[in-house]
C-alpha positions in Angstrom: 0.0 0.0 0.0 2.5 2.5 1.4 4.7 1.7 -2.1 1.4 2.6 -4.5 0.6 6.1 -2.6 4.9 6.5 -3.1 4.7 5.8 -7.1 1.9 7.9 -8.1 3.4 11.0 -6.6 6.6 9.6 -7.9 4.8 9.6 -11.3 3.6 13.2 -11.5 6.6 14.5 -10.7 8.8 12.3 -12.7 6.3 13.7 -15.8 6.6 17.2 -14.9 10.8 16.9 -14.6 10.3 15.6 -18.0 7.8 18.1 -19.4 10.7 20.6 -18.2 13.8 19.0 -20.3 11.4 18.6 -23.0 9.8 22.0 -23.7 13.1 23.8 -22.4 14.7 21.7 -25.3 12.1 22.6 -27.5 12.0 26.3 -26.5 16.0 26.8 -27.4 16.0 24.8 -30.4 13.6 26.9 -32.0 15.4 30.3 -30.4 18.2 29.0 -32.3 16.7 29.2 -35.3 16.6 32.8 -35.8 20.3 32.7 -35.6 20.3 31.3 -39.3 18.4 34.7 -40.1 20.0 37.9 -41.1 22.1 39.9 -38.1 19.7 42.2 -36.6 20.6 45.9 -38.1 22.8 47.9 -36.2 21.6 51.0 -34.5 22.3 54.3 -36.7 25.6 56.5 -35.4 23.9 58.8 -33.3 26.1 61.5 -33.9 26.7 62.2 -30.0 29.1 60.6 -27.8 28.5 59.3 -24.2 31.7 59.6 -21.8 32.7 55.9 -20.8 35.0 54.8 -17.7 36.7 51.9 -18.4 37.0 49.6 -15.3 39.6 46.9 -15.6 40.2 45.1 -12.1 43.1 43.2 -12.2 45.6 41.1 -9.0 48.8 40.1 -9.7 48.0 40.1 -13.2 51.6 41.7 -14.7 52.5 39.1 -17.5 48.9 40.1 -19.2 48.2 43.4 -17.9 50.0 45.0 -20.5 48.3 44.0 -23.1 45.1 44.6 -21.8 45.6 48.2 -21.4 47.3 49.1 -24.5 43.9 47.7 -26.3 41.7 50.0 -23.9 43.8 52.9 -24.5 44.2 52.7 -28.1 40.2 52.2 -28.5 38.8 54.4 -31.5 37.1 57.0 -29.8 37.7 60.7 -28.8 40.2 60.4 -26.4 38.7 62.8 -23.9 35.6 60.8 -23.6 37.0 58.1 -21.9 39.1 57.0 -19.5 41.0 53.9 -18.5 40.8 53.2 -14.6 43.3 50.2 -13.5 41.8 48.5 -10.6 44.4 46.9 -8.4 42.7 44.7 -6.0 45.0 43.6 -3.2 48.4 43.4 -6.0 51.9 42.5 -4.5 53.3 42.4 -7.9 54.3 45.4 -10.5 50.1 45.2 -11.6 49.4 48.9 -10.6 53.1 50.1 -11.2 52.9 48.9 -15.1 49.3 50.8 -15.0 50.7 54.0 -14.4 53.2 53.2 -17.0 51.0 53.3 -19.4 49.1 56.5 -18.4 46.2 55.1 -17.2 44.3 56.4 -14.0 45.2 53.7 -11.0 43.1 52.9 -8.0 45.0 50.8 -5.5 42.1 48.3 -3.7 43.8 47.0 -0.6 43.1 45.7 2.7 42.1 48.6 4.7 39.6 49.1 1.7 37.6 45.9 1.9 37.7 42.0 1.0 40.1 41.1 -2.2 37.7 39.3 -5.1 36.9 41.2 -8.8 33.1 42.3 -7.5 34.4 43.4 -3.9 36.7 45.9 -5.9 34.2 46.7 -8.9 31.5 47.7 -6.1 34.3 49.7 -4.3 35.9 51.4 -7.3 32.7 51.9 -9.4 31.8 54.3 -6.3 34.7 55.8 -5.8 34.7 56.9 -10.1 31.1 57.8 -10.1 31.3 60.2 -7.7 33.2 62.5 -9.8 30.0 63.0 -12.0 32.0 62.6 -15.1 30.4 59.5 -16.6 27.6 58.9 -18.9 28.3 54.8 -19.0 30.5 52.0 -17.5 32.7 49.3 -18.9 33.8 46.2 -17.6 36.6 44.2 -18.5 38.9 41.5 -17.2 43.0 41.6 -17.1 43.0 39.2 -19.7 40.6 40.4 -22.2 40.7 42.5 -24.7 38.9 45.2 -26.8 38.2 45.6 -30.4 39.4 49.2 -31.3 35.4 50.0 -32.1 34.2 48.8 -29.0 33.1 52.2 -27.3 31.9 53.5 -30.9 29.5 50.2 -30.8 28.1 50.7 -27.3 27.5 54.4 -27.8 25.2 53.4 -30.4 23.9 51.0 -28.1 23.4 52.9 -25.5 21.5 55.7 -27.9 19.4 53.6 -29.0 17.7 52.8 -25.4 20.0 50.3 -23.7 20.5 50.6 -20.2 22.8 47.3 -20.4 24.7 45.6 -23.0 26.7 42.8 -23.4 29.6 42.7 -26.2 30.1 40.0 -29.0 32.8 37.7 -27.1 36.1 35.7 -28.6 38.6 33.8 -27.7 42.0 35.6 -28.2 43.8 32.6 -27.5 42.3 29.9 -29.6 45.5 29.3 -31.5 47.3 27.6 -28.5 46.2 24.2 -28.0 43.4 22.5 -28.4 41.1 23.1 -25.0 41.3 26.7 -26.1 39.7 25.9 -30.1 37.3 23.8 -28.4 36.4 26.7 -26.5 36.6 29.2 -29.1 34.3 27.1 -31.4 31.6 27.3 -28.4 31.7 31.6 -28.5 30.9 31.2 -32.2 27.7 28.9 -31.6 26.7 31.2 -28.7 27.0 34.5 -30.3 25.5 32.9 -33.5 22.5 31.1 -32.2 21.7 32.4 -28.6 23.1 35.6 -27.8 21.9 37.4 -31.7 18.2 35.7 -31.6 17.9 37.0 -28.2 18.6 40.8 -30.0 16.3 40.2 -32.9 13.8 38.9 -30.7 13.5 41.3 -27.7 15.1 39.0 -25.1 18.3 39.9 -22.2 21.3 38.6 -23.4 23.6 36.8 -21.1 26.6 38.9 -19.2 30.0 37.5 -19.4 32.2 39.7 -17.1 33.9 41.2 -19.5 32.8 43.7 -22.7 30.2 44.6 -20.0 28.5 48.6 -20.4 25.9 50.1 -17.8 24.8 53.4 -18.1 25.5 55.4 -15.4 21.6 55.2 -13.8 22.0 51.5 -14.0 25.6 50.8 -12.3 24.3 53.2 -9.6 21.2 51.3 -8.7 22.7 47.7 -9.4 26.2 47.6 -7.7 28.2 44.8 -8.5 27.5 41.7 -5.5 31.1 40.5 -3.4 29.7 37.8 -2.2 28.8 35.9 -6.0 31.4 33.9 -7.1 29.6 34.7 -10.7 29.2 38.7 -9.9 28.1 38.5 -13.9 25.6 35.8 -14.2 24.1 37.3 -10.3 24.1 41.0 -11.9 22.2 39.5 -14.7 19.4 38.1 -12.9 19.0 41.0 -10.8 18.3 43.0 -13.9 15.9 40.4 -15.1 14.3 41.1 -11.5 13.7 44.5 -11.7 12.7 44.7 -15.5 16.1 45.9 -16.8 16.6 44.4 -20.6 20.3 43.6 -21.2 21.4 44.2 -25.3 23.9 43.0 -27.3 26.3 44.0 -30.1 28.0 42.8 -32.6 30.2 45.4 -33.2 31.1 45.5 -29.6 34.0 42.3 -29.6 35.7 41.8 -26.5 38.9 39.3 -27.0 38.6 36.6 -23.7 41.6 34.6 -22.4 40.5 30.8 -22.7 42.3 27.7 -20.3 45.0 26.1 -22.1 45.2 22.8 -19.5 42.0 20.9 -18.4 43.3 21.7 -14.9 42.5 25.5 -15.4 39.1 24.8 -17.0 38.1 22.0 -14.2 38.7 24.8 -11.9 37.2 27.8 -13.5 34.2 25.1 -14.1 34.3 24.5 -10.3 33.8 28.3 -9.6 31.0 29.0 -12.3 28.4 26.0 -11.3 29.4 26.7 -7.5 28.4 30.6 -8.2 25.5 29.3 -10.4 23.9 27.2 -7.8 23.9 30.5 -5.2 22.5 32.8 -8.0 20.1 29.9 -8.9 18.7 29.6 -5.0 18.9 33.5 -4.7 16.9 34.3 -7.6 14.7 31.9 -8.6 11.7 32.4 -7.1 11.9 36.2 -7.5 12.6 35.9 -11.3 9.3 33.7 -11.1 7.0 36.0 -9.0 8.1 39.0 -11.5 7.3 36.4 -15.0 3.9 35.5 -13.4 2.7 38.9 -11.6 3.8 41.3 -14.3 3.4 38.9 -17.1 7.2 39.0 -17.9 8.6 37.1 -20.6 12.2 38.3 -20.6 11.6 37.5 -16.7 10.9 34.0 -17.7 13.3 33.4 -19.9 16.1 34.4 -16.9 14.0 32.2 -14.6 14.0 29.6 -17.1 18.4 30.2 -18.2 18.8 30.2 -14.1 17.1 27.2 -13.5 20.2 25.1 -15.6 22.0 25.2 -13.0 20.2 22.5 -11.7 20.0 20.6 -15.0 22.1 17.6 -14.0 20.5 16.9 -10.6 17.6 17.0 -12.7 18.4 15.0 -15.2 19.5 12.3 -13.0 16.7 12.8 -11.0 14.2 12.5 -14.0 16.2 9.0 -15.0 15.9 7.7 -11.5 12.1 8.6 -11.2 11.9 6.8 -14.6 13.1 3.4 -13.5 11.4 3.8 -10.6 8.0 4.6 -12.4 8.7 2.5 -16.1 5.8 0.8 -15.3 3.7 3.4 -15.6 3.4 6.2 -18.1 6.4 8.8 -18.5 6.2 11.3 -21.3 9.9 11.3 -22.8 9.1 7.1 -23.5 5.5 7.4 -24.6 6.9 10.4 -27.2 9.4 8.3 -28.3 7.9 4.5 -28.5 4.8 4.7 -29.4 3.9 7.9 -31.7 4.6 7.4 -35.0 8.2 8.3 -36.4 9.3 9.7 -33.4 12.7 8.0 -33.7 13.5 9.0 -36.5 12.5 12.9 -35.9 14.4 12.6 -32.4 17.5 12.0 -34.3 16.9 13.9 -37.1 16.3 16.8 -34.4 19.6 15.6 -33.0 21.7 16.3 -36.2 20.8 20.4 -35.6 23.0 21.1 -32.5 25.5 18.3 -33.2 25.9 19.2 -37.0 24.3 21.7 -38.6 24.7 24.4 -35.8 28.4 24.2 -35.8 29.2 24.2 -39.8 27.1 27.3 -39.9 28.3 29.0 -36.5 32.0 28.4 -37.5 32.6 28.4 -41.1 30.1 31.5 -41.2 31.6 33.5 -39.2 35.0 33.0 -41.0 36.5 30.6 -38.6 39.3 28.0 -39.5 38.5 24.2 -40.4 40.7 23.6 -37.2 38.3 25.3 -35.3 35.2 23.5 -37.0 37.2 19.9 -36.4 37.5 21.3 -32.7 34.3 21.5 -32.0 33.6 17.8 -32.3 35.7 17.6 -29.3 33.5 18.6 -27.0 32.0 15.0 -25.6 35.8 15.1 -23.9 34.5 17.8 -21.9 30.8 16.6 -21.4 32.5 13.9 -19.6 33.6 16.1 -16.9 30.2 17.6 -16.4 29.3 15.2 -13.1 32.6 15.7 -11.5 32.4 19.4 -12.1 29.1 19.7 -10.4 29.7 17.1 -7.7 32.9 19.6 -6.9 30.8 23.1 -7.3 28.0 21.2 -4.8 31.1 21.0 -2.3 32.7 23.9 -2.3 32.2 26.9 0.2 30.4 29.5 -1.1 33.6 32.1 -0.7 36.1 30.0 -2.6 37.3 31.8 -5.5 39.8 29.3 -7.6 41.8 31.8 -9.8 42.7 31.2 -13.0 46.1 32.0 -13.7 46.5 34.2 -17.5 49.9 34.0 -19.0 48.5 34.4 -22.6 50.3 37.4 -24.4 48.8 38.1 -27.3 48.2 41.8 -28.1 45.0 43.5 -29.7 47.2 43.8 -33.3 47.3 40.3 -34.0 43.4 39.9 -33.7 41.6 43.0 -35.1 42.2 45.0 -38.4 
């Protein structure tokens, strides 16, 4: 008795798992779709220009530094409407020194000034510059990244256009330097190409990426940047969604990203981002939900629905459990595909989108090499890592950080015209 009234509630909730994976699969497939369609057309030059400060916090980051800041600096746009601030979060190595080197404004973030951690100094510093009254917009970039010389030009336009928030087109800068980094490099083209630009054309929030990050000024005043996220981006992203704030994206705007060249780096950086995940997922879930079903928000929605990932794998290992468990009884996923008619086949067919079709035209269209395409089919190598990975971000505290160490030098000349 006690094991019927168990399976039946067992049932219904291993169907509505199911209905999730389903319908979310459903729901980005056909998002992708509009990636195949022309780029959405960008925004006019407005003929005025905003005044930009370009936050770059950096620690102990002096073999990349460098680079970094002559791409900021040398940015194609009026020189007096911007400036370069070099964030030194607790450095004990020449960081700040080779800042001031290259002319750049330097704020030195140390330990009478707060906890060390890239949000902990953005909050800080993003005060500190915004109270001279001086800025029209923020940018955000990492040590490591770097900007395409039209990168302020593109999120002026941006910005004129209505955006309080925008995202820039990211890249790897590194992709030539092993194979973990053109794996990585092919999965920036299939974002950009088939999530992040059918999000623009359709009226959706992009996804932030911590760096090629602008704010207007209104927006980094009201949202400051959260030190206690280990994923300050993907927590400042649902807070927008919370409070109605629409994040763009642009094209034009390419910021160059710094990619793991050893599966150690990416297993930890991996670590940091489903760990941080998990804590925006539990902070912001059900206030992402309220806002989709009170005000009838769909961008609010799709955040609550992009959030809720981080749970995918405990999900889909619950959903397989509850399965066996219940196979006596109906389940969704094996009624779709054993019984109707064709299903197979249009399962696999379905299959061949993402696995094939998606990366020959995410890659080759956007100009990339056949080493890059040949990459891509690499990626099962890294799928395999996923339970680990998330088994690991379950364990770990919610203040471990697990820095990446960048050693990649590889200046703004050899990427962009």
């Amino acid at each position: 008795m006690a094991e019927t009234l168990l399976h039946y509630p067992a049932l219904l909730l291993a169907n509505l798992l199911q209905a999730f994976l389903f319908f979310t699969g459903i729901y980005y497939l056909f998002l992708s779709f509009r990636g195949l369609g022309p780029r959405p057309a960008r925004p006019a030059d407005p003929g005025r220009r905003a005044v930009f400060a370009v936050m770059l916090p950096a620690y102990n980051e002096e073999k990349v530094i460098a680079y970094s800041l002559e791409s900021l600096v040398k940015m194609d746009y009026p020189p007096g409407l911007f400036d370069v601030w070099l964030v030194a979060d607790h450095c004990t190595d020449a960081t700040a020194a080779l800042g001031e080197e290259a002319g750049v404004k330097v704020l030195r973030y140390g330990h009478g000034d707060g906890p060390a951690g890239k949000a902990h100094a953005l909050a800080w510093a993003t005060g500190k510059v915004m109270a001279a009254r001086r800025y029209d917009a923020f940018c955000y970039f990492d040590a490591d990244s770097l900007a395409h010389p039209g990168f302020l030009n593109a999120m002026n336009a941006r910005l004129a256009a209505g955006d309080k928030a925008v995202q820039g087109r990211q890249l790897s800068k590194n992709k030539r330097e092993g194979i973990l980094p053109r794996i990585l490099a092919a999965g920036h083209c299939i974002t950009n190409r088939f999530f992040q630009r059918p999000k623009l054309a359709l009226g959706l929030s992009a996804t932030l990426h911590g760096k090629g990050i602008c704010l207007d000024a209104a927006t980094a005043a009201a949202f400051p940047w959260d030190g206690h996220s280990l994923t300050e981006d993907l927590e400042m992203q649902m807070r927008l969604a919370r409070h109605g704030v629409r994040i763009g994206w642009s094209h034009e705007a390419v910021v160059y990203d710094e990619e793991p060249v050893t599966l150690s780096q990416y297993v930890r950086r991996c670590v940091r981002w489903t760990r941080g995940a998990l804590d925006t997922a539990r902070k912001h879930l059900w206030g992402l939900w309220k806002r989709a079903v009170l005000k009838r928000d769909p961008r609010a929605f799709e955040a609550w629905l992009y959030c809720a990932q981080a749970y995918k794998f405990a999900i889909v290992l619950l959903t397989a459990a509850l399965i066996y468990y219940t196979r006596d009884g109906f389940n969704l996923i094996v009624w779709f595909y054993g019984v109707l008619p064709g299903a197979e086949a249009a399962m696999k067919a379905l299959a061949l989108v993402p696995l094939l079709v998606y990366p020959s035209a995410a890659i080759l269209l956007e100009g990339e090499g056949w080493d890059i395409f040949a990459a891509y089919f690499l990626q099962p190598v890294l799928t395999a890592l996923r339970l680990p990975i998330f088994a690991a971000g379950l364990l770990r505290g919610r203040d471990w950080w697990g820095r990446t160490e960048h050693a990649s030098q590889v200046a703004i000349s050899e990427l962009a015209e």
